[in-house]
C-alpha positions as CSV (number, residue, x, y, z in Angstrom):
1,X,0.0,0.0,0.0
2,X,1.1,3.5,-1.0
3,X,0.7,5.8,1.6
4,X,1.7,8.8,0.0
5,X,-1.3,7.9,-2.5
6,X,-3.4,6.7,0.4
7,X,-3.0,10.3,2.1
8,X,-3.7,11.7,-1.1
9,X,-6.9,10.0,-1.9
10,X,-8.0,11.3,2.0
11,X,-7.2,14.8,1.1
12,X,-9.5,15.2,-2.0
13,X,-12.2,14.6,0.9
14,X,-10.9,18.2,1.9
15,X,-8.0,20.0,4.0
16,X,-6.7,18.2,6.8
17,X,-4.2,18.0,9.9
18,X,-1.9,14.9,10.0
19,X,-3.3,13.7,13.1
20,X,-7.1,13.8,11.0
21,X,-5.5,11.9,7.9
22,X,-4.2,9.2,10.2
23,X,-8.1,8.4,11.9
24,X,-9.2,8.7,9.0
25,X,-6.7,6.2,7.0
26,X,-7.6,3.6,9.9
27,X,-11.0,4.2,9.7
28,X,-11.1,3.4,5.9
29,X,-8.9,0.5,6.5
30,X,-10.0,-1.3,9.7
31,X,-6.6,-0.2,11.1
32,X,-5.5,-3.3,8.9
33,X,-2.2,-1.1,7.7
34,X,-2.0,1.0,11.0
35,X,0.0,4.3,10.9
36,X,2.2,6.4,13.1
37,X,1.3,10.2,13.1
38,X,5.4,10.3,12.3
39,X,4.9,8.3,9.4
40,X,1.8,10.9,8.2
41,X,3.7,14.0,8.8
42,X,7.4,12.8,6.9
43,X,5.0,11.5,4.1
44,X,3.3,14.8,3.9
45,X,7.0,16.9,4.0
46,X,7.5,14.8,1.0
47,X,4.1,15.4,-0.3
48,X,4.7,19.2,0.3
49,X,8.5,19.0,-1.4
50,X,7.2,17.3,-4.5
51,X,4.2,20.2,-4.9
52,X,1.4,17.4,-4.5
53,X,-0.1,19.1,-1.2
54,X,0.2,22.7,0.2
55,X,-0.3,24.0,4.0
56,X,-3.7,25.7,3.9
57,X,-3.9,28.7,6.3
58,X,-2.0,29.0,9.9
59,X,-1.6,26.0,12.5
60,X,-4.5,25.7,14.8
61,X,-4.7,26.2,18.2
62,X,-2.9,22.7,18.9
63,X,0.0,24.0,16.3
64,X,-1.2,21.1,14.0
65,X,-1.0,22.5,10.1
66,X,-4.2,21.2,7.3
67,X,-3.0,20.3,4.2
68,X,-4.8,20.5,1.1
69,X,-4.3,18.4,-2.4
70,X,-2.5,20.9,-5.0
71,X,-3.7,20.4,-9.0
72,X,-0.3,18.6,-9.3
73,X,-1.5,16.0,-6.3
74,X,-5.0,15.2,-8.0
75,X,-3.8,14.6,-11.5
76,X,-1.1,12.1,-9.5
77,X,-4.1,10.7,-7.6
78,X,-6.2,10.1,-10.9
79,X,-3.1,8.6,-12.4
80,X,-2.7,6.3,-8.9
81,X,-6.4,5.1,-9.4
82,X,-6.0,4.4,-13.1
83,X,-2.7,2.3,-13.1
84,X,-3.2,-1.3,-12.0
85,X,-0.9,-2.6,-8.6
86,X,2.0,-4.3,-9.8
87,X,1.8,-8.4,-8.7
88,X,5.2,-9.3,-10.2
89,X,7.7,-7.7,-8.2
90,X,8.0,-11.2,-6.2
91,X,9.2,-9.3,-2.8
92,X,6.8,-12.2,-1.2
93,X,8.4,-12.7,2.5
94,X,6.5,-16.2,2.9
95,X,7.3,-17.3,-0.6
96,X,10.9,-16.2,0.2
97,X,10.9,-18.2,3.2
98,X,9.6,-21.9,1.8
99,X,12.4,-21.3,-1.2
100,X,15.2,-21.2,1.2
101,X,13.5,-23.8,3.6
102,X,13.3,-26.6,0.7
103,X,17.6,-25.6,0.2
104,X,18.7,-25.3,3.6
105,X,20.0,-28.7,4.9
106,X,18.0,-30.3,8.4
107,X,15.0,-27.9,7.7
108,X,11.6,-29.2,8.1
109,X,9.8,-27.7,5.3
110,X,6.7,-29.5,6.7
111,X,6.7,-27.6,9.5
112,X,7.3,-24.5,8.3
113,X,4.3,-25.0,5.8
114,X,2.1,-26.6,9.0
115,X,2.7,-23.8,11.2
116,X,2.2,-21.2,8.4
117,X,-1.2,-22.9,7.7
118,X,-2.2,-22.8,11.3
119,X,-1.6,-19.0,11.6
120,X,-3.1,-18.4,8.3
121,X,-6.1,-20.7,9.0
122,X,-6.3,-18.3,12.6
123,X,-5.9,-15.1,10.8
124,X,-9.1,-16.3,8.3
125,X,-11.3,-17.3,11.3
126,X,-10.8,-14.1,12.6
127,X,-11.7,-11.8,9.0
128,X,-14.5,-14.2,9.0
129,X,-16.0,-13.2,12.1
130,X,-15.0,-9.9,11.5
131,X,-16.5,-9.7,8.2
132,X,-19.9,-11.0,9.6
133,X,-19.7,-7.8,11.8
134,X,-19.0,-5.9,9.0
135,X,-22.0,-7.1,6.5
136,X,-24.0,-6.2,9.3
137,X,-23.6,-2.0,9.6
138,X,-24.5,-0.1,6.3
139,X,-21.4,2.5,6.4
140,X,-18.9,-0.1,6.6
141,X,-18.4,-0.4,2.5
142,X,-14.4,0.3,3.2
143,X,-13.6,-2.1,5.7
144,X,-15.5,-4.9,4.3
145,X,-13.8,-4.4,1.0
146,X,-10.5,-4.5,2.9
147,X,-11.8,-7.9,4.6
148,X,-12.6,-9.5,1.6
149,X,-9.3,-8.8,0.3
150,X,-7.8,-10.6,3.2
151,X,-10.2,-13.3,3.1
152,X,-9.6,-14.2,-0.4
153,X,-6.1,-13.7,0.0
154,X,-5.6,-16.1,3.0
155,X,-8.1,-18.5,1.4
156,X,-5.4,-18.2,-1.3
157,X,-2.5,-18.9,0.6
158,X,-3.8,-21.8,2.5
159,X,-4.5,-23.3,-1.1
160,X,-0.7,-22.5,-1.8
161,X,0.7,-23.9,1.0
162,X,-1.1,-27.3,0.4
163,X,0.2,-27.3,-3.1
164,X,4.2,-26.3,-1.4
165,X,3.3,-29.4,1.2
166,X,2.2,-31.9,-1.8
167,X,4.9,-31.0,-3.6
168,X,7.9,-30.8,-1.1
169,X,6.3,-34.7,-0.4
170,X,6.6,-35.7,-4.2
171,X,10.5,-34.6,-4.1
172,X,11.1,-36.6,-0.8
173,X,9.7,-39.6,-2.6
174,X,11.6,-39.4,-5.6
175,X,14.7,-38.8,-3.2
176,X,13.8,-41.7,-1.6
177,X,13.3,-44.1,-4.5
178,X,16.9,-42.4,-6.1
179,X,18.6,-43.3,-2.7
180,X,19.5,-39.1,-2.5
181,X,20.0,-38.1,1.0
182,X,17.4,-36.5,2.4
183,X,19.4,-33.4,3.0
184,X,19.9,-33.0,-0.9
185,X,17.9,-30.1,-2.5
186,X,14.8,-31.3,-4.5
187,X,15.1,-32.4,-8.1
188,X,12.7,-29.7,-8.8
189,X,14.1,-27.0,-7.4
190,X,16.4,-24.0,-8.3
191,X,19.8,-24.2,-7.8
192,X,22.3,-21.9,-6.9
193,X,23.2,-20.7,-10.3
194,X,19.3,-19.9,-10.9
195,X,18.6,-23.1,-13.1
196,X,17.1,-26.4,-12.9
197,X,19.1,-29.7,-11.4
């Protein structure tokens, strides 16, 4: 998540204080990607540098300063929201984590991928019921479209990590009917030159 775009998408909504675009940024996100006012203010120095925001008028009372989206900062905002997310950059920490598990010698990729499963069969349990909350109140649009998204995407990754388990199994058979050691990296996987063994 972008959250220089993510404060600029709150500002169209109008001029506001940093302390404002945080609530308001966990409000619209179910505190899912949670903030720190620090975060909010260097991202709005930046904002400010690059011409995409302006101070509007004097601090307040409390010395906070609003911010208001510049022309600059809405055309970047339309372009934000009409460019797709890139998927392929890869930088996947779990998928990072199973690759070097299955080429580490005395690893237990079976555990890793168990306890991953637990935790990500715990986390859905939890969207569930918090999605049922959700569905339930009629301003709630935001955070049930955020909950979705992590529904679907640990539904996704428990579906993943039964395919890593099945196929971590089919290697240790064919190591065992080759006589490899069990230590030896799978047939199927990369080695350390990048290619196939």
């Amino acid at each position: 998540m972008s959250i220089r775009h993510g404060l600029l998408a709150l500002l169209e909504r109008g001029p506001s204080h940093g302390y404002q675009l945080r609530a308001e940024f966990d409000a619209a996100t179910g505190a899912t990607w949670p903030l720190n006012v620090g975060q909010v203010y260097s991202t709005l120095d930046r904002l400010e540098r690059d011409g995409l925001v302006a101070a509007e008028g004097e601090p307040d009372a409390e010395g906070r300063i609003a911010y208001r989206l510049t022309e600059d900062g809405r055309r970047e905002l339309h372009t934000w929201f009409a460019s797709p997310v890139s998927s392929r950059s890869g930088r996947d920490e779990l998928s990072i984590k199973l690759a070097l598990a299955v080429t580490t010698p005395g690893v237990d990729v079976t555990a890793v991928v168990q306890t991953q499963r637990s935790a990500t069969m715990t986390s859905l349990q939890e969207y569930t019921r918090l999605k049922t909350r959700a569905d339930g109140d009629a301003g709630e649009l935001a955070w049930s479209l955020v909950l979705d998204a992590l529904v679907f995407r640990a539904e996704a990754e428990i579906r993943w990590l039964d395919h890593c388990e099945a196929r971590v199994a089919r290697a240790a058979a064919r190591r065992r009917q080759a006589g490899t050691p069990s230590s030896a990296p799978a047939a199927d996987t990369p080695s350390a030159t990048g290619g196939r063994r």
